[in-house]
C-alpha positions as CSV (number, residue, x, y, z in Angstrom):
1,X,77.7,193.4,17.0
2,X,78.5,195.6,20.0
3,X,77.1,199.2,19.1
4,X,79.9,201.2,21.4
5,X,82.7,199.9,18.5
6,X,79.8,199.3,15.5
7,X,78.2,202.0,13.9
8,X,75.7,201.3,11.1
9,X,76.6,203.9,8.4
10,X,73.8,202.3,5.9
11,X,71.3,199.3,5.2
12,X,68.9,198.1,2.7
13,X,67.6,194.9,2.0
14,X,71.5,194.2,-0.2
15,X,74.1,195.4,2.3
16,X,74.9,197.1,5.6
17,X,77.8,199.2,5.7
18,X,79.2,199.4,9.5
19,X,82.0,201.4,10.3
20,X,84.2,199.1,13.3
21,X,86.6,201.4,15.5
22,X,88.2,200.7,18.6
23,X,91.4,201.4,20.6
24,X,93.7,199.1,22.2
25,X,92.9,196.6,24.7
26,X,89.3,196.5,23.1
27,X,87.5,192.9,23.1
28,X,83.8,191.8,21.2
29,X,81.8,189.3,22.0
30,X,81.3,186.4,19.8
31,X,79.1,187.5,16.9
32,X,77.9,186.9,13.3
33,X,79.0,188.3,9.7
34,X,77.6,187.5,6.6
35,X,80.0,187.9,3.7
36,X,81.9,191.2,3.5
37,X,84.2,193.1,2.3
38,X,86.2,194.8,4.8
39,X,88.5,197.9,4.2
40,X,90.8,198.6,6.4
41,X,91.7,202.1,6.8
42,X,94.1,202.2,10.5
43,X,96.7,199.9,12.1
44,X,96.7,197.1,14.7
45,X,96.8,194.0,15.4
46,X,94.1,192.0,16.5
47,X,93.4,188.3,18.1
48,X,90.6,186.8,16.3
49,X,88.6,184.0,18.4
50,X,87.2,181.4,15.7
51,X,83.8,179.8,16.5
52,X,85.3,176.9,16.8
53,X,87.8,178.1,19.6
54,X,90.8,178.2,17.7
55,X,92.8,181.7,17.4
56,X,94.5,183.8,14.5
57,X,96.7,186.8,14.3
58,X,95.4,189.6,12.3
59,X,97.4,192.4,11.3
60,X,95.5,195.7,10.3
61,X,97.3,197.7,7.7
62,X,96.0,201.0,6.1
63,X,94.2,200.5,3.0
64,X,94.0,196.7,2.9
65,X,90.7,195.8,1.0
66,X,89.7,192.0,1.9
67,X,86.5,190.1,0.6
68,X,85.2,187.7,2.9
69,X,83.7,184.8,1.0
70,X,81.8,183.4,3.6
71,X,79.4,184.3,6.6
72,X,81.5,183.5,10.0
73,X,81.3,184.1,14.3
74,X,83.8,185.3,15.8
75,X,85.6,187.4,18.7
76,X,88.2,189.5,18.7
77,X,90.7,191.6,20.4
78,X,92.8,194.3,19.9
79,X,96.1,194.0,20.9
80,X,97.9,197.2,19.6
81,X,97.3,200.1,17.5
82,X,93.0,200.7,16.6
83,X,90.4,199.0,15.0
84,X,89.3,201.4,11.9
85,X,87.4,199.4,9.4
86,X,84.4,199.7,7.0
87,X,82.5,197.1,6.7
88,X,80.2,196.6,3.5
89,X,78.5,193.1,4.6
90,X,76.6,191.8,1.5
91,X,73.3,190.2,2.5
92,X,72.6,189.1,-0.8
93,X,75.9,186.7,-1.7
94,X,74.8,183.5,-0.7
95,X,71.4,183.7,-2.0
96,X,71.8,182.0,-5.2
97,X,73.9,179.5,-3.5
């Protein structure tokens, strides 16, 4: 995670809780999640880069909760509006699995 648009709000050994914020034209590096769930509290619209290669729209609306089943890489960059998420990564969730 790049630390100028990820700030670690919290972490223990369950979950980390990053708070993700970026204006337009802002791109990441290719990097890791486990799963999340992600609250989305601006607008945008992002390009997410796949690890894989392959690309994906993503539209950011206000108030959008999303879990994210599975740990994933990817890139991404904003393309209008801002990047203004929480983050509540869940280290735990695939440990029974």
């Amino acid at each position: 995670m790049d630390p100028d648009a990820h700030q670690i709000l919290f972490e223990n050994e369950h979950v980390r809780v990053v708070h993700a914020r970026a204006s337009h034209g802002w791109e990441s590096a290719m990097h890791s999640h486990p799963p999340m769930l992600v609250v989305n509290l601006g607008s945008g619209r992002q390009k997410v880069t796949w690890a894989d290669g392959t690309t994906q729209i993503v539209d950011l609306n206000p108030g959008a909760v999303v879990w994210q089943e599975d740990a994933f890489d990817h890139a991404w960059e904003l393309l209008a509006g801002e990047v203004n998420v929480v983050l509540v990564e869940v280290k735990s969730a695939n440990a029974g699995a």
